[in-house]
N, C-alpha and C positions, 0 to 999 in steps of 0.2 A: 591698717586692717589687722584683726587680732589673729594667731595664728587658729584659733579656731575656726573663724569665719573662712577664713582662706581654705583649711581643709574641709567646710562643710560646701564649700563652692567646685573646691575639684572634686568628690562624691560625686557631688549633682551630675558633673560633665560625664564621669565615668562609669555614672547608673547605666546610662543608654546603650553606651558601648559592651558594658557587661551581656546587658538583656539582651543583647542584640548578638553575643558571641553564643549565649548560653540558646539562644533560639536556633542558630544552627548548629552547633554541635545535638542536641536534642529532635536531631533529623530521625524519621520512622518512614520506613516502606509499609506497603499495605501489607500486613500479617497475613497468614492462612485461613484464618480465622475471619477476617475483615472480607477478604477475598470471594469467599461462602456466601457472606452474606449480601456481597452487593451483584454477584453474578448468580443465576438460576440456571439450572439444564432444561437446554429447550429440547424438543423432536427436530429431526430433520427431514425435510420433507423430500419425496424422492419423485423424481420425472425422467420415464425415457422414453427415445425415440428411436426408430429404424428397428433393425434385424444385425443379430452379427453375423457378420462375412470373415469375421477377422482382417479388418483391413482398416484398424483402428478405431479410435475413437475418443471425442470430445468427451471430458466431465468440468461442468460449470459449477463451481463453487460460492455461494452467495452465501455471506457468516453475516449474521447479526451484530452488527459494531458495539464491543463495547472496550473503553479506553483500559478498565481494568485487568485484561486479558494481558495487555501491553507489558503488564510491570515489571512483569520476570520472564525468560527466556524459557525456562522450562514451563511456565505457565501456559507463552504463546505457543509455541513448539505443538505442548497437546493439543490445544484448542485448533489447530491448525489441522492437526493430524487427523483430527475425527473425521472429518470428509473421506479422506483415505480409508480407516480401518472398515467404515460404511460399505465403499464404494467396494473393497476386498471381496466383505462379506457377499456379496453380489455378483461377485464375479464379475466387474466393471474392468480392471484392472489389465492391462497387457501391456508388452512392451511400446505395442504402437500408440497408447496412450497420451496425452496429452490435457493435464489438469490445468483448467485456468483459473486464477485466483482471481481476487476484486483489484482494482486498481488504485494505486494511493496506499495500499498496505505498509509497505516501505517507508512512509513517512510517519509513519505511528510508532518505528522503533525507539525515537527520542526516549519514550517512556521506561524502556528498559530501567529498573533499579532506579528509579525515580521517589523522588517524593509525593505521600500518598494528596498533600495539600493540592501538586496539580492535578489532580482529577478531578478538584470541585472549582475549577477555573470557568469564568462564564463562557470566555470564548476560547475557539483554537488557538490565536494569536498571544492569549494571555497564558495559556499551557507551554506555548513553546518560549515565549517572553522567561517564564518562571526558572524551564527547563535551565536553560541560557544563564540565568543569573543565577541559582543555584550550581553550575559548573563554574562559571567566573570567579567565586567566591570559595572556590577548596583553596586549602593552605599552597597546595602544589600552583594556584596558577593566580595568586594577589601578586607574587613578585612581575609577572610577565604584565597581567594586567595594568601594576603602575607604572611600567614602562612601555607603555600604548603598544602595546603586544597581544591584543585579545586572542586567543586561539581557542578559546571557549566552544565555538561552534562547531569548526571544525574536528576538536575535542568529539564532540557529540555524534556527528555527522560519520566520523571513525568505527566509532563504535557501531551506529546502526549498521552501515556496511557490511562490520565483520558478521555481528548476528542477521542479517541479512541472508547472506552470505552459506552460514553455516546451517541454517536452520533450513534453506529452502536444497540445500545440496543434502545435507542428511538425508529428506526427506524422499530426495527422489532418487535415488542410491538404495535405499531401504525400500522402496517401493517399486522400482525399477521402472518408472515414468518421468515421462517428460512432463515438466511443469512451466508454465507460465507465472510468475511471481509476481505479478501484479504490477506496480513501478514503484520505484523509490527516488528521491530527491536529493540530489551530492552534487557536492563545488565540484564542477569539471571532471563528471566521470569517464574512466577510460579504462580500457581491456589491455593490459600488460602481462602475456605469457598465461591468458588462461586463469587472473584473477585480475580483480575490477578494483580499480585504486582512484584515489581522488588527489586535490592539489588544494594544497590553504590558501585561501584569496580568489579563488577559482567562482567561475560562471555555477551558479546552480541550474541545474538540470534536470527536470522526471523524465525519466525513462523507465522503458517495461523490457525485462530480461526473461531468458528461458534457460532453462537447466537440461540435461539432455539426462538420462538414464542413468549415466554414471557420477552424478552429482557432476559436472562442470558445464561452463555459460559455455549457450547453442551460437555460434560465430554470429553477430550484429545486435540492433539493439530497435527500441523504437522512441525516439524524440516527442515528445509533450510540450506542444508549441502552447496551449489554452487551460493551464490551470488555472484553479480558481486565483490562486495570486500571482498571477505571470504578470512580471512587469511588461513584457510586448504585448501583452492582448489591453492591456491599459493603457496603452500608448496608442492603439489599434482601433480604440472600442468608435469611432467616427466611422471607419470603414474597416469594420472583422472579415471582410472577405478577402481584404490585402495579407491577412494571414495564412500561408500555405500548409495544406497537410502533409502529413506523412505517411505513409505504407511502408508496412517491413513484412517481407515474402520470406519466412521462416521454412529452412530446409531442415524435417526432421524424418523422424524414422518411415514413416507411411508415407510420404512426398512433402510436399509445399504446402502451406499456410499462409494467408493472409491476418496482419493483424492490424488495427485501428484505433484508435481514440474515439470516441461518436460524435465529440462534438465538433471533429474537424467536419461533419458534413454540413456546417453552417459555409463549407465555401466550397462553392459551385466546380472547383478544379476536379475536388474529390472523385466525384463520378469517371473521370477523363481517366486518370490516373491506377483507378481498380481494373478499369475495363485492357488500358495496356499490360496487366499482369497478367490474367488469365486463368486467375486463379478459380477454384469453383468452391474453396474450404475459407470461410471468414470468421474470427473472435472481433467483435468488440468491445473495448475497454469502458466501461458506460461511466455517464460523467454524471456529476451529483446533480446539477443540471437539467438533469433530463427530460426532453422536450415530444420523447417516441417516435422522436427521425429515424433514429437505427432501425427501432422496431418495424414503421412500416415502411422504409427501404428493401430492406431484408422480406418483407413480407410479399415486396412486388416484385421483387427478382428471383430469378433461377439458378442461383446458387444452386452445389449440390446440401450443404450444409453450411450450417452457419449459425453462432450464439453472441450474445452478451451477457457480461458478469458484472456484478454490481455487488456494493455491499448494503444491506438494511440495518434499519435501524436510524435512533434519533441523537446525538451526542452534540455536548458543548451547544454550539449555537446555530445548529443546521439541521438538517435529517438527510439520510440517504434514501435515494428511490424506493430500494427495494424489485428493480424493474426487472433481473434475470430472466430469460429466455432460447431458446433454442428453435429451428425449426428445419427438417429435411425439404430437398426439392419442389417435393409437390405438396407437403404439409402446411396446416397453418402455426404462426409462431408461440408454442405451449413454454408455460402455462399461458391460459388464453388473457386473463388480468394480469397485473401484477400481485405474487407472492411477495408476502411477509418476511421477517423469520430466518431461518437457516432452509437453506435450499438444497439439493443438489440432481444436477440434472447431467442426463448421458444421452450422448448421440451418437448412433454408430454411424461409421461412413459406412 
């Protein structure tokens, strides 16, 4: 073979590898500019219930999903916050407060400082597929990776945490409320001195945390046996009532709190298990799911108060309910449909 031939054959080999180095080094986040244009400022709409007594009070936050919002930390931060500056203006706000957020929020921080390519991924799984292999692929982690050392995820998983973390504690620190943050999804989370650590190779887990007034986690947590990709509710799905719920009785500034999953009411325990608490304050974490058991549960009991938070909106390969709600004692559960949109609704005890 001529030496020409020979060097026009290793080109050919070396094109791919070129276009393939130059494809990711040629990495872009979505600009300011980009940003503008694919998110709009919507209204928010406002619902309250009861009289203040000053003896606290629910605000339900339902934000319109969009993955964009996700990209940057100071992006999500604001968009986070506007519920708050809303709820200010209003005189919503006290210390005995307790904001609930949507559930599953915590699982959208992958996006942080991401590539603007996954956001036009068809599915979730293909966003986070993306996420994953664009972190496997930094200079910093080809050597670990060829030595079957993936730490890729939990790479990722790290980082939400911390913005996690910093974002919902800022928040309520500045604001001086108690927050419910939604849940987020981590190998083997766990409470060490008052911050929340994870373990590489570890059990994934949703959980939903509360921040107490001075930005730090409210003592316990609430386990999410039935998410949409829980390997035990797939293993379960012959008989989903073999799956047990969970109740976490939240001690914060105004008393006790009940908080829920909804779709643990697909097992019958459920009922047994509220009624030994005694509680008469209930949130529920509404699932994408949604089938309006919470709703008219909550509607035939005498709670003294009690909501669900959700988030709306259509993204990747699903849509959210959109189903938030509230209702006092003897009220019925408003809004009386389900809203759209950005929401925000106040219930005083």
């Amino acid at each position: 073979m001529s030496p020409f031939a020979r060097n026009a054959i290793v080109s050919l080999l070396l094109l791919p590898i070129f276009l393939f180095i130059g494809w990711v080094l040629s990495a872009t986040n979505l600009s300011d500019e980009e940003f503008q244009n694919r998110v709009s400022k919507k209204e928010t709409k406002t619902v309250t219930l009861g009289w203040d007594r000053r003896s606290g009070n629910l605000l339900i936050v339902q934000l319109e999903f969009k993955p964009e919002y996700f990209t940057r930390e100071d992006r999500l931060r604001a968009w986070l916050e506007e519920p708050l500056l809303l709820a200010k203006e209003k005189g919503w706000l006290q210390k005995t407060t307790i904001v609930a957020y949507p559930p599953e929020i915590g699982n959208y921080f992958f996006l942080i400082d991401s590539r603007k390519e996954i956001l036009d991924a068809e599915k979730e799984q293909s966003a986070w597929n993306m996420a994953v292999f664009f972190q496997r692929i930094l200079p910093k982690n080809l050597a670990s990776f060829s030595l079957g050392e993936d730490t890729s995820t939990f790479q990722i998983a790290e980082a939400s945490k911390e913005s996690y973390q910093r974002i919902f504690s800022t928040l309520s620190k500045i604001y001086g409320v108690q927050i419910l943050a939604g849940s987020i999804c981590l190998p083997s989370p766990e409470m060490k001195e008052g911050k929340l650590t994870i373990r590489p190779g570890g059990t994934w887990e949703e959980r939903a945390y509360i921040f107490d007034s001075e930005g730090k986690f409210a003592e316990g947590s609430l386990l999410r046996n039935r998410s949409r990709d829980s390997e035990l509710e797939k293993r379960s799905q012959a008989n989903p009532n073999e799956i047990l719920p969970n109740v976490w009785v939240a001690n914060l500034s105004f008393g006790r709190i009940g908080v829920v999953f909804t779709e643990d009411l697909k097992s019958p325990a459920l009922d047994e298990m509220v009624k030994k608490t005694y509680i008469s304050k209930w949130i529920g974490l509404g699932s994408v799911e949604d089938e309006g058991k919470f709703r008219e549960w909550i509607k035939n009991s005498s709670f003294e108060s009690s909501g669900q938070v959700q988030f709306s909106g259509k993204t990747w390969d699903y849509e959210f309910p959109g189903k938030s709600f509230a209702k006092t004692r003897y009220g019925s559960p408003e809004p009386l449909e389900g809203q759209k949109g950005n929401l925000l609704i106040n219930i005083f005890f």
